[in-house]
HTML snippet that shows the backbone in 3Dmol.js (N, CA, C, O; Angstrom):
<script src="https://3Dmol.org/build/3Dmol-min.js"></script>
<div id="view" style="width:600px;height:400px;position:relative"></div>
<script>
const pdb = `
ATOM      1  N   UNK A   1     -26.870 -12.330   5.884  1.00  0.00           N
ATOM      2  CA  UNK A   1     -25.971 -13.359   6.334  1.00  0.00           C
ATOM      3  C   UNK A   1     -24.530 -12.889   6.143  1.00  0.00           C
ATOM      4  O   UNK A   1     -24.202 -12.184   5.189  1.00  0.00           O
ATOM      5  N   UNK A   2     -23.998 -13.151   6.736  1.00  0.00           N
ATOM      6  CA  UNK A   2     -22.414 -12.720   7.264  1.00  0.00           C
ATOM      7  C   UNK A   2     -21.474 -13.524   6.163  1.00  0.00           C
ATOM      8  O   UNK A   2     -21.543 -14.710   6.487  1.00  0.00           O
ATOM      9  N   UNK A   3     -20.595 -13.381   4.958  1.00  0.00           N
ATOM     10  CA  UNK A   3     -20.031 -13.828   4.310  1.00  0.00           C
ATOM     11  C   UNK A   3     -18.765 -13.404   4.393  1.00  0.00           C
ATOM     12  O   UNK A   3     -18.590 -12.187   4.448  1.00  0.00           O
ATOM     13  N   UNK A   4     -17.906 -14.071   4.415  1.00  0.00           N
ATOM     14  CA  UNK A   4     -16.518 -13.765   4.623  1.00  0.00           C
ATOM     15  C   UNK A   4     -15.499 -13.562   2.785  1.00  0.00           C
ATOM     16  O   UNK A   4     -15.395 -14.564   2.078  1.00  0.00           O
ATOM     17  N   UNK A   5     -15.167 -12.821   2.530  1.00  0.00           N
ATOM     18  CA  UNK A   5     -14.782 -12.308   0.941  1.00  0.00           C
ATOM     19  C   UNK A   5     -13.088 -12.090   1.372  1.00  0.00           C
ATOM     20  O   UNK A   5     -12.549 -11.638   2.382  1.00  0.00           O
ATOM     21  N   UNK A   6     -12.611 -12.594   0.205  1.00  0.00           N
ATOM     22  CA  UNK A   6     -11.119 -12.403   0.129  1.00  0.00           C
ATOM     23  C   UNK A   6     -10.785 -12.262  -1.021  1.00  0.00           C
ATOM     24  O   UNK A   6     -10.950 -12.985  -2.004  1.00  0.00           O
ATOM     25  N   UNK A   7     -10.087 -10.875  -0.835  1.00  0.00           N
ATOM     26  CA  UNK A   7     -10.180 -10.136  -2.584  1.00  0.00           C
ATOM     27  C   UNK A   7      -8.717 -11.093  -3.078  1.00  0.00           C
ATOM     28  O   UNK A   7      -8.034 -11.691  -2.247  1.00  0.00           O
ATOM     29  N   UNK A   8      -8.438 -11.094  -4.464  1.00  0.00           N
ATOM     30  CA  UNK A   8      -7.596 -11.791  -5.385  1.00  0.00           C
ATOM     31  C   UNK A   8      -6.723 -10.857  -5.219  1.00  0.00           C
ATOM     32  O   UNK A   8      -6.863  -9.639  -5.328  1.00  0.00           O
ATOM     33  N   UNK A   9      -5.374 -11.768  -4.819  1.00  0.00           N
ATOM     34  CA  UNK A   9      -3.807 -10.230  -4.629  1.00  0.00           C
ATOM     35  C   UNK A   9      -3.333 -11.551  -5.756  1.00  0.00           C
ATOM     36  O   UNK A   9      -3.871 -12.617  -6.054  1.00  0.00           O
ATOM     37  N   UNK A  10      -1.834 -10.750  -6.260  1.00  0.00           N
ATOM     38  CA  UNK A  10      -1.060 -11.199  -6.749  1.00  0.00           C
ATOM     39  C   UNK A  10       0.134 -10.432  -6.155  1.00  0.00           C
ATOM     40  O   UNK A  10       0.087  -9.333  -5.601  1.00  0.00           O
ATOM     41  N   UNK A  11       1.425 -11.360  -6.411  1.00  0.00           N
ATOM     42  CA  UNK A  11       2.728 -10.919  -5.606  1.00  0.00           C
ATOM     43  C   UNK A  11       3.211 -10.591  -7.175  1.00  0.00           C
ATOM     44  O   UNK A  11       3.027 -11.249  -8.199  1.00  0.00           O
ATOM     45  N   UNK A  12       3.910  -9.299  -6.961  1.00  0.00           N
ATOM     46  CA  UNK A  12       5.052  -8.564  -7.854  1.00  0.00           C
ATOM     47  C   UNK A  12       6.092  -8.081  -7.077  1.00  0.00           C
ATOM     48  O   UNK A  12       5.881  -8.046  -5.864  1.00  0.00           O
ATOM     49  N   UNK A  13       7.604  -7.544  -7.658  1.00  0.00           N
ATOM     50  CA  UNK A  13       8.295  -7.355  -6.581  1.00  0.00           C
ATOM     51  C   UNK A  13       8.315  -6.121  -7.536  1.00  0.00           C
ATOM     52  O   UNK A  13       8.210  -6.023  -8.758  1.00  0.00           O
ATOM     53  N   UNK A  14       8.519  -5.055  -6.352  1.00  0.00           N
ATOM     54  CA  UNK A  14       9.131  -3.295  -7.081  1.00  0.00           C
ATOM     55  C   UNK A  14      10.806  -3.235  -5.947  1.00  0.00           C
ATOM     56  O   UNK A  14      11.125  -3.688  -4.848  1.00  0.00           O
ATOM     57  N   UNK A  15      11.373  -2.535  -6.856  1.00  0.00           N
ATOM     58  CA  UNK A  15      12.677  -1.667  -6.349  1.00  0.00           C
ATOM     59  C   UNK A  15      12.443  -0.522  -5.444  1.00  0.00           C
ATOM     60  O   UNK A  15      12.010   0.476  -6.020  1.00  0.00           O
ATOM     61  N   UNK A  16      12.603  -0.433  -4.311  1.00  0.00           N
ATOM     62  CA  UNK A  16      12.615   0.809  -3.953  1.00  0.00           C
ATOM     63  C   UNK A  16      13.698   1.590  -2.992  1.00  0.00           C
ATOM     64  O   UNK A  16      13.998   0.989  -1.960  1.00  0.00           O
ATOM     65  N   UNK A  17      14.314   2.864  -3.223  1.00  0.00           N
ATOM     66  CA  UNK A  17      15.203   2.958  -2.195  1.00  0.00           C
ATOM     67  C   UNK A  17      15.275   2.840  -0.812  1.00  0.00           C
ATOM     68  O   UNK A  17      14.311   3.240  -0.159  1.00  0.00           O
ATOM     69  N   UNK A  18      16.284   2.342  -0.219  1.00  0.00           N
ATOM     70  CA  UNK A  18      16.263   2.051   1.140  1.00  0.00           C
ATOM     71  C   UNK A  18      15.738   3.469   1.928  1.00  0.00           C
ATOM     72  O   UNK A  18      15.138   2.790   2.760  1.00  0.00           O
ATOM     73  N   UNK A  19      15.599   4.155   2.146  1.00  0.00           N
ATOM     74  CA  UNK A  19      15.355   5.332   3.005  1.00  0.00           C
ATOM     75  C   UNK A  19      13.813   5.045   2.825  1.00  0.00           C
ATOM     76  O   UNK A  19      13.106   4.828   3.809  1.00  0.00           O
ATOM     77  N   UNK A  20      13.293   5.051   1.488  1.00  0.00           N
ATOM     78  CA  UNK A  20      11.989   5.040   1.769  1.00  0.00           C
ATOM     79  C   UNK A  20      11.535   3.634   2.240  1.00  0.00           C
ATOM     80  O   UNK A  20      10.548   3.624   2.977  1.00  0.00           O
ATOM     81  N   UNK A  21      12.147   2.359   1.903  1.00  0.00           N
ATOM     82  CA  UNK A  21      11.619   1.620   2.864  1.00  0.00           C
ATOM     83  C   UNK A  21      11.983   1.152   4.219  1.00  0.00           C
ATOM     84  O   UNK A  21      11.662   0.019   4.579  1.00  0.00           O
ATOM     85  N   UNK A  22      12.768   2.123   5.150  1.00  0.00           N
ATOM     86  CA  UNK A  22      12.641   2.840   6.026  1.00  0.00           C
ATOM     87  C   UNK A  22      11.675   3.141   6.895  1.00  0.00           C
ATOM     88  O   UNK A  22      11.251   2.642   7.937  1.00  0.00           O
ATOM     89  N   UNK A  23      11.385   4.203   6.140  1.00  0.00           N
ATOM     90  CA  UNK A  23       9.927   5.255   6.500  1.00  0.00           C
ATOM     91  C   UNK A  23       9.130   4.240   6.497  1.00  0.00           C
ATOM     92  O   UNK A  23       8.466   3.865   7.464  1.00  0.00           O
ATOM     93  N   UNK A  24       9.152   3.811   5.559  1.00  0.00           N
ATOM     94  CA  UNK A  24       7.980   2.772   5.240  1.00  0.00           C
ATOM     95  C   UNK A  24       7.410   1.833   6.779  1.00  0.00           C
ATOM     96  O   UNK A  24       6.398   1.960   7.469  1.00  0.00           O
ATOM     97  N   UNK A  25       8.132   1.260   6.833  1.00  0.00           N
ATOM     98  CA  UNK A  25       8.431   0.026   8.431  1.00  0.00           C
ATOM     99  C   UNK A  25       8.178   0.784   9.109  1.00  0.00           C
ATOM    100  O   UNK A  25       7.228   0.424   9.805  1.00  0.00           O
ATOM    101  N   UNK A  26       8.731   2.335   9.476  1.00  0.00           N
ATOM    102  CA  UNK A  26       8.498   2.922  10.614  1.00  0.00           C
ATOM    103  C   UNK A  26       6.820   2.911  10.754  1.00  0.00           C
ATOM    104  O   UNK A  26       6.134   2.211  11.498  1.00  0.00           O
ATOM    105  N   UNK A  27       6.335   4.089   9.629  1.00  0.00           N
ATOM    106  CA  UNK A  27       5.394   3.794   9.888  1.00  0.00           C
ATOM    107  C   UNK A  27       4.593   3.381  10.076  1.00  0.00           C
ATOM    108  O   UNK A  27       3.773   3.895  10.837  1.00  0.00           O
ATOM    109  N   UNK A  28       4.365   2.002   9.363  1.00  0.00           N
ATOM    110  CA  UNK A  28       3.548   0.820   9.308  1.00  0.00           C
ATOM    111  C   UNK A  28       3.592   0.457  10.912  1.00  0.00           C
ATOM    112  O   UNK A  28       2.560   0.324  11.569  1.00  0.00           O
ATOM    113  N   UNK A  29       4.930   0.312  11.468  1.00  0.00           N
ATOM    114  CA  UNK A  29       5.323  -0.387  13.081  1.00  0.00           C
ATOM    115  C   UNK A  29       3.954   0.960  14.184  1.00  0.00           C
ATOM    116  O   UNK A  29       2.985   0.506  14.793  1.00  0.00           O
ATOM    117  N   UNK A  30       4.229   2.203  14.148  1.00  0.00           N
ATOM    118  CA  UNK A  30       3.683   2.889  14.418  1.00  0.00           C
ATOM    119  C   UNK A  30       2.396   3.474  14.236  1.00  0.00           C
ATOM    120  O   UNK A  30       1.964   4.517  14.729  1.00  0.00           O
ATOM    121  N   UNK A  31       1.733   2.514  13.318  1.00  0.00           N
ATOM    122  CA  UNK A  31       0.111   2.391  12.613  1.00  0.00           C
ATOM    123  C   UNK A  31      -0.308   0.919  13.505  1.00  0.00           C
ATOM    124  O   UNK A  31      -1.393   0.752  14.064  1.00  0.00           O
ATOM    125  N   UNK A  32       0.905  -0.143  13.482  1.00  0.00           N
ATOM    126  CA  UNK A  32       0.195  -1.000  13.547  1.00  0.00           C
ATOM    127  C   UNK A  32      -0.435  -2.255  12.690  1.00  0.00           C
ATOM    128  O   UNK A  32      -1.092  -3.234  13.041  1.00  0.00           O
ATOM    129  N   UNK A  33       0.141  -1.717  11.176  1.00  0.00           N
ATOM    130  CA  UNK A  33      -0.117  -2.697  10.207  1.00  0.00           C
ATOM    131  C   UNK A  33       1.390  -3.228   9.766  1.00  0.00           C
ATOM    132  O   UNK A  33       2.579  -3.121  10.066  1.00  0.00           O
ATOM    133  N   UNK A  34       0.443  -3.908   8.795  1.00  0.00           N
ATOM    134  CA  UNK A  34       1.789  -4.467   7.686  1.00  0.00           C
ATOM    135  C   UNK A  34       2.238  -3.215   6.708  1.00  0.00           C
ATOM    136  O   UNK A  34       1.484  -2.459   6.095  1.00  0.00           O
ATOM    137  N   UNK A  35       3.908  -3.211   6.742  1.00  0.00           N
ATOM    138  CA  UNK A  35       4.582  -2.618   5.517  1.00  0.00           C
ATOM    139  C   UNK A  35       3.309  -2.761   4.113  1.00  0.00           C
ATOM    140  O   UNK A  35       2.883  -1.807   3.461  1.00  0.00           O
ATOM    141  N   UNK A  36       2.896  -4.296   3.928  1.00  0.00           N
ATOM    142  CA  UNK A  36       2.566  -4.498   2.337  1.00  0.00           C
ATOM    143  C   UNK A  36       1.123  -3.819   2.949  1.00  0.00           C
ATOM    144  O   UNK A  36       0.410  -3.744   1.948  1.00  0.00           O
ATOM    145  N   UNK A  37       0.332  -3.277   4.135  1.00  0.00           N
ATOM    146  CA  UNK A  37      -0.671  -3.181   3.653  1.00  0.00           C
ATOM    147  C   UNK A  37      -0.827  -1.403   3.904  1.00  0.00           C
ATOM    148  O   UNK A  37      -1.702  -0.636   3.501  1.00  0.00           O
ATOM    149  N   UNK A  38       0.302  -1.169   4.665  1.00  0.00           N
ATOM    150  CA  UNK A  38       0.795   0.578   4.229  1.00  0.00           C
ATOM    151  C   UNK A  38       0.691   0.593   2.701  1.00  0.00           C
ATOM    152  O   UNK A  38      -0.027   1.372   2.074  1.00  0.00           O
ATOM    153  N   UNK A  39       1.467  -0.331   2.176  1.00  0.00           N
ATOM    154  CA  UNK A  39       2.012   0.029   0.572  1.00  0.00           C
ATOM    155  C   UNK A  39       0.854   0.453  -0.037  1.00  0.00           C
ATOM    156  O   UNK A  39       0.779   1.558  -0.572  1.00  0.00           O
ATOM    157  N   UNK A  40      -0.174  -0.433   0.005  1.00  0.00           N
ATOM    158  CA  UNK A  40      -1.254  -1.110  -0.184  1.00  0.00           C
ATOM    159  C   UNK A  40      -2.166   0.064  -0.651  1.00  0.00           C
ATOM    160  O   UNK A  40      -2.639   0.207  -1.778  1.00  0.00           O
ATOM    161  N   UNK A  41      -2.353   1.021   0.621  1.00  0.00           N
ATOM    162  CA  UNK A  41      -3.274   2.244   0.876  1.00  0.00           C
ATOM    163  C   UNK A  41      -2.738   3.611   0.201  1.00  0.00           C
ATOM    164  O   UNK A  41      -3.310   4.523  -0.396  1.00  0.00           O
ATOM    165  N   UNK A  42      -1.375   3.358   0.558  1.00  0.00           N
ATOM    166  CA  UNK A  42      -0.486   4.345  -0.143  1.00  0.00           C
ATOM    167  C   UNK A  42      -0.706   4.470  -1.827  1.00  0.00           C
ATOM    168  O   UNK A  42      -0.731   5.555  -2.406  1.00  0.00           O
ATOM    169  N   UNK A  43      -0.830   3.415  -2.367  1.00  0.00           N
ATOM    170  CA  UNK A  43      -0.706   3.821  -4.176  1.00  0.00           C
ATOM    171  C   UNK A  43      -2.403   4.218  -3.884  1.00  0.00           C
ATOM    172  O   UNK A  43      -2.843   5.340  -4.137  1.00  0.00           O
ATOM    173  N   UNK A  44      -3.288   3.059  -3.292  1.00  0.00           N
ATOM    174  CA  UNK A  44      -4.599   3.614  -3.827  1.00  0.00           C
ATOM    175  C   UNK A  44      -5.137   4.877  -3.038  1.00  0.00           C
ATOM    176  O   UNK A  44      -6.246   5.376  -3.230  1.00  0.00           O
ATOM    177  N   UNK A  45      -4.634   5.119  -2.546  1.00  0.00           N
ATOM    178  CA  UNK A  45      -4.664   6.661  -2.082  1.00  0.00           C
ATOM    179  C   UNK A  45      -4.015   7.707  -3.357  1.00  0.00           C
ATOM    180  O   UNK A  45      -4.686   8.527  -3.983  1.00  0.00           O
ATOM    181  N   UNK A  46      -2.747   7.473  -3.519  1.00  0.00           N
ATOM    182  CA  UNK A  46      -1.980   8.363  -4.754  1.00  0.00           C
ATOM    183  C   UNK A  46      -2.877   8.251  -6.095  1.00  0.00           C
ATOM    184  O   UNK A  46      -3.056   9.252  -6.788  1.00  0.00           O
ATOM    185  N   UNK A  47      -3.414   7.046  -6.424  1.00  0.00           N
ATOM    186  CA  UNK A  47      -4.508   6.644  -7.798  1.00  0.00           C
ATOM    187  C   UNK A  47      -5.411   7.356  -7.609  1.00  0.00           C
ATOM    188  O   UNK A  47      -5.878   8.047  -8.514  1.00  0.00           O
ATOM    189  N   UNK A  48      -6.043   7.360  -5.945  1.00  0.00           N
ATOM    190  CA  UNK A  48      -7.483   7.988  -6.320  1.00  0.00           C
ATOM    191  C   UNK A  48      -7.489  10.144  -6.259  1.00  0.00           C
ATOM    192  O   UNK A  48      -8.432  10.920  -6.415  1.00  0.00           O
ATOM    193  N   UNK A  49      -6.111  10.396  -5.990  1.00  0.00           N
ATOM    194  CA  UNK A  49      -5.849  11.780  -5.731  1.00  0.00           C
ATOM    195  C   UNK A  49      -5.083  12.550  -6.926  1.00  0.00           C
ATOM    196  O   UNK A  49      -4.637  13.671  -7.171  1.00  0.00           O
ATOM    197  N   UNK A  50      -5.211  11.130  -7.589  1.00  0.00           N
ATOM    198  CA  UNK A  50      -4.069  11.740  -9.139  1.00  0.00           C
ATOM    199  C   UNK A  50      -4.998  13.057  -9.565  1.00  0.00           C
ATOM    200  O   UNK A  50      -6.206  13.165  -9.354  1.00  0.00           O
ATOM    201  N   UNK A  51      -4.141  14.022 -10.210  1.00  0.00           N
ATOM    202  CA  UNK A  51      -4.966  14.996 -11.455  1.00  0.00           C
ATOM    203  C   UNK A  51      -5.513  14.527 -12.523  1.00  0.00           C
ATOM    204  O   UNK A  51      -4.721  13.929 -13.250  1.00  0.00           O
ATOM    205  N   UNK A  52      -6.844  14.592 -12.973  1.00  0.00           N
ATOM    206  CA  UNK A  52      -7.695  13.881 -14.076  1.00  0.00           C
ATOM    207  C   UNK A  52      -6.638  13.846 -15.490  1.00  0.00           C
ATOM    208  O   UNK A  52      -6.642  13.038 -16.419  1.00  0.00           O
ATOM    209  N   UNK A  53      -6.015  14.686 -15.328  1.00  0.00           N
ATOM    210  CA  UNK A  53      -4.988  14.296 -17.209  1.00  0.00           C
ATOM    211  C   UNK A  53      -4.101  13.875 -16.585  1.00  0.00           C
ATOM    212  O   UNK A  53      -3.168  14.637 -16.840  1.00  0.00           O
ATOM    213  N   UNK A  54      -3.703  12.996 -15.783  1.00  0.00           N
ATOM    214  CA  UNK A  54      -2.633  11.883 -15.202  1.00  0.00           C
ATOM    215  C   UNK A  54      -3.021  10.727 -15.519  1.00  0.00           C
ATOM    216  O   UNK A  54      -2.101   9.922 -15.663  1.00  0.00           O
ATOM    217  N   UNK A  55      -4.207  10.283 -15.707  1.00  0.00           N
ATOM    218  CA  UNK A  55      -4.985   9.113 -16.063  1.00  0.00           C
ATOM    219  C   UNK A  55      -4.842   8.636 -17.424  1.00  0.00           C
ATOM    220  O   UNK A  55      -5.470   7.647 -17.801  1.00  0.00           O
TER     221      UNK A  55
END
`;
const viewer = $3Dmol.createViewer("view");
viewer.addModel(pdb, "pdb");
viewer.setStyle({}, {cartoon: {color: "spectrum"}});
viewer.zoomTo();
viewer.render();
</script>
């Protein structure tokens, strides 16, 4: 059966320099998504590619 799931977000705000959120919009506009869900893929992409003694 087909269940519809909606994971738990919470809103935090980060600082980031303007150039990179920039890039950011661009690319997101040129993907097609949202900025927050670029952001989104971006850290858990960087988390899951970290070096094991980064953890």
């Amino acid at each position: 059966m087909f269940k519809v799931e909606k994971p738990e977000m919470i809103n935090k705000t980060f600082r980031l320099p303007l150039d990179l959120v920039e890039k950011l919009a661009m690319v997101a506009q040129n993907q097609g998504v949202s900025v927050n869900n670029l952001v989104k893929q971006c850290c858990e992409y960087a988390l899951n590619h970290l070096e094991k003694s980064g953890c």
